[in-house]
C-alpha positions, -999 to +999 in steps of 0.1 A: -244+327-559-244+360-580-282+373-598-275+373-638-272+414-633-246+405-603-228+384-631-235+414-657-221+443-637-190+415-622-180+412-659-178+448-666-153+452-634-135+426-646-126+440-679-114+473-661-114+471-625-112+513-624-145+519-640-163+538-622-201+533-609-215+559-636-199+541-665-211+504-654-250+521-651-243+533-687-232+508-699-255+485-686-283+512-689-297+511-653-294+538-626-261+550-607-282+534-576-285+506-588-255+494-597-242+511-562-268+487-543-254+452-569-220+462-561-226+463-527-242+427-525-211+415-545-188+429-523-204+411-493-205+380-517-168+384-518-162+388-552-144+421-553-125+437-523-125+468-510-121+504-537-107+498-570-129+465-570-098+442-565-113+404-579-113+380-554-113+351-580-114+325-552-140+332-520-136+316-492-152+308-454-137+311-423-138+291-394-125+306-361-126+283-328-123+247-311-103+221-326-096+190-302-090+155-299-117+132-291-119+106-274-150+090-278-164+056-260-194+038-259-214+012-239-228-021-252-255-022-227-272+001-210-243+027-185-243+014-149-231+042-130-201+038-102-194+008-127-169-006-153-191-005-186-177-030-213-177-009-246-155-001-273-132+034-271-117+056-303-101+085-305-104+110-336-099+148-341-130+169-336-139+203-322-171+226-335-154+253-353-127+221-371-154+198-378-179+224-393-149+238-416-138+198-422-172+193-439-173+227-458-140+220-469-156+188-488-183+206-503-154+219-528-155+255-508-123+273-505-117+268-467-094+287-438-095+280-398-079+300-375-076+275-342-050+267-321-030+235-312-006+221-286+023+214-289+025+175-282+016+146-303-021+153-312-018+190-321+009+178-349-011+148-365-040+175-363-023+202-385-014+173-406-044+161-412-061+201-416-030+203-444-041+169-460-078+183-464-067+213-478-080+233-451-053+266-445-042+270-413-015+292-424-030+319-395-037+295-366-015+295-337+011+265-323+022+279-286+050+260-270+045+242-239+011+238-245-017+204-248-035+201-274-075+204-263-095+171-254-130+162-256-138+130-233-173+116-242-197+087-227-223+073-255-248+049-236-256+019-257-283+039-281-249+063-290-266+092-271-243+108-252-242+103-212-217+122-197-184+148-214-157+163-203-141+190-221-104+200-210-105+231-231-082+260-212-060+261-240-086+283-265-077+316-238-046+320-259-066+325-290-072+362-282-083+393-297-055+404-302-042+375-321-072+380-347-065+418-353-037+409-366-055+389-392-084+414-398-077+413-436-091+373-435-119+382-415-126+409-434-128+394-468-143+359-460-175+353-480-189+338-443-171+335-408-187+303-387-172+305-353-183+285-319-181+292-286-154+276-273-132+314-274-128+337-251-163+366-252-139+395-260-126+376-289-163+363-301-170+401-296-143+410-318-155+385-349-188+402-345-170+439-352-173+426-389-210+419-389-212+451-414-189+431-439-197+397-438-221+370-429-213+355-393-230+321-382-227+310-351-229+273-331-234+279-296-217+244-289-233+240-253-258+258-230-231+268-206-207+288-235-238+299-253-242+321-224-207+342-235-227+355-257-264+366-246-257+400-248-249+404-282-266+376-304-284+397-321-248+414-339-248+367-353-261+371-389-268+335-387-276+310-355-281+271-353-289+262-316-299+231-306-337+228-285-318+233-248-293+256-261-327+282-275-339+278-246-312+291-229-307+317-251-344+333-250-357+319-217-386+305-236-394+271-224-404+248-255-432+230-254-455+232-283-449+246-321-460+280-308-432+280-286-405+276-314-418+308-334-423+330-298-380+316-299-375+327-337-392+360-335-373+369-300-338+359-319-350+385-349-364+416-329-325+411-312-312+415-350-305+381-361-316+378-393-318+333-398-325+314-374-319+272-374-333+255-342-318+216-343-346+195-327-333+161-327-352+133-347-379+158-350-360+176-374-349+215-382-370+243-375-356+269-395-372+310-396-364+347-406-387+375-416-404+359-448-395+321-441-405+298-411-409+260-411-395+230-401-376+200-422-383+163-413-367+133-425-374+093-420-363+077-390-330+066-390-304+046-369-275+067-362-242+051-361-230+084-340-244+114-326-208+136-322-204+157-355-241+161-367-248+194-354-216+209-368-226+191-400-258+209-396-239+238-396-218+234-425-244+230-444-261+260-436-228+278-441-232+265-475-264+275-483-260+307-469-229+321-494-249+303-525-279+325-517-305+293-513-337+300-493-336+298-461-364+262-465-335+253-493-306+256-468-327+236-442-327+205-465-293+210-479-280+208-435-302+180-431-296+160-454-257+170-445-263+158-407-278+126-415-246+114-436-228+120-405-252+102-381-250+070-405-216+072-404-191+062-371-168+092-373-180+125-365-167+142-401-178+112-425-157+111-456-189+107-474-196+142-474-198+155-510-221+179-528-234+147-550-238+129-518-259+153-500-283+160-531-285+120-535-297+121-498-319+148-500-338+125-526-332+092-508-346+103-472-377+125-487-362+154-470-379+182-496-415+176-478-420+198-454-438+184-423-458+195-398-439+199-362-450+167-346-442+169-303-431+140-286-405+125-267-370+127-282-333+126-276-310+155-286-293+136-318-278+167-336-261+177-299-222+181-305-192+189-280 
């Protein structure tokens, strides 16, 4: 979201996109400086690209990583092991990087995912259904030969997840080289949220255009958060859940002490947000002016799968608009929850009215103090 002198100093470039920096501060009457620092910030806002201040009339964000199908069963009493466990299984289309995009997508944001999908069966309903959201995966790849990626989950009869298996080999073709070949998108998205399902060199490559964009990133799972310990701190933006911090830092958490020692380890690396999922206890969110934690009203989730990367696409969403960083905390959480009330792990309810009317309807705008207990990962997604 642009300041009113953003919106002054946008107008002027729009009436002659070769003015120059001298004639916008005379104009305007404020310093060369000035208006170099504003233009900057617009820039990274993606409203104008690159010199001559080309408009970019429509921003976007841009997704990069793991779509798959999931199949998705659960228990109706509790999982004996070694055992045949009467339940109920489905199969929908999920992934981190799809369903965090899915959700932007229906907060009305201009929305491209770079993935990649077999060629079979699923991997052709998928693109149809990416196409039928509006999502563009007009730069996404469609190898030959090739099985779409599956995500096998157990849910124990209070929907928690038990066990997964992720059959996942096909994201190694997504290379490097595949994205420099699509700098120009990378370059000009107004955000890039990616996961860790892709290959290190390739997350290492997104992170080449920290300089000119915001990147956020889901860890997805302890084990893959650890392709990229050595360079978190190049991630504008992270959303762990408690395990997956933990992993990251090597700071055990046990108290609220704990969870800033975590947020102030993740800044002096040079991230500059920090969103730490912590199940029914909430958010914990933090930067260099900001730190608290969100808390709603117990609920009872219809589904775990797809509430962290709803998480995520709400803090995507806050992030390009410019909210605080204790505003983008309720704006995810209230985002989650309409996924954990809902069966599928992208709920069609997902709208920007939707969200605000359960912001209001779960309380989440009080902040609460960070109560320890006992809890179950809810916001944990393949």
């Amino acid at each position: 979201m642009l300041t009113e002198r953003e919106k002054e100093i946008l107008k002027v470039i729009k009436e002659n996109p070769l003015v120059s920096q001298e004639e916008i501060a005379k104009k305007l009457s404020i310093t060369r400086s000035s208006i170099a620092v504003h233009i900057s910030n617009i820039m990274k806002k993606g409203y104008i690209i690159g010199k001559g201040y080309l408009i970019n009339e429509d921003p976007y964000i841009l997704s990069i990583g793991g779509a798959n199908v999931d199949i998705q069963g659960y228990s109706y009493s509790p999982i004996k092991p070694h055992d045949s466990n009467p339940g109920k299984v489905s199969v929908s289309y999920g992934g981190v990087a799809k369903n965090i995009i899915d959700n932007i997508a229906r907060m009305g944001v201009r929305s491209k995912f770079i993935t990649i999908l077999g060629d079979d069966m699923y991997g052709e309903q998928m693109k149809n259904y990416l196409i039928d959201q509006n999502i563009d995966i007009s730069e996404s790849l469609f190898p030959k030969n090739q099985s779409t990626s599956t995500y096998l989950s157990v849910l124990d009869s209070n929907r928690d997840m038990s066990i997964a298996i992720a059959s996942m080999d096909i994201f190694k073709v997504l290379t490097r080289e595949h994205l420099e070949r699509r700098s120009k998108s990378l370059e000009y998205a107004q955000a890039i949220v990616t996961d860790t399902n892709l290959e290190t060199d390739t997350l290492r490559y997104i992170t080449s255009f920290k300089d000119k964009t915001r990147i956020i990133l889901d860890p997805v799972s302890t084990k893959k958060a650890m392709k990229i310990v050595d360079f978190i701190g190049d991630f504008h933006t992270i959303k762990p859940n408690k395990i997956e911090a933990e992993a990251l830092s090597g700071i055990k958490i046990s108290n609220e002490n704990d969870l800033t020692r975590i947020g102030n380890f993740f800044l002096e690396k040079g991230v500059e947000n920090i969103f730490i999922s912590l199940g029914s206890d909430g958010v914990f969110y933090m930067n260099k002016s900001e730190k608290g934690c969100i808390k709603s009203e117990k609920i009872s989730p219809k589904n775990v799968t797809g509430a962290g990367d709803a998480l995520t696409a709400g803090i995507a969403y806050g992030i390009i608009n410019d909210f605080s960083l204790k505003e983008t905390a309720k704006f995810a959480a209230a985002t989650s929850i309409i996924t954990l009330l809902d069966r599928n792990s992208v709920s069609k309810n997902v709208s920007l009215e939707n969200i605000y009317k359960t912001s209001e309807e779960m309380k989440l705008w009080k902040i609460w103090k960070i109560i320890w207990k006992s809890y179950n990962i809810i916001f944990k997604t393949d």
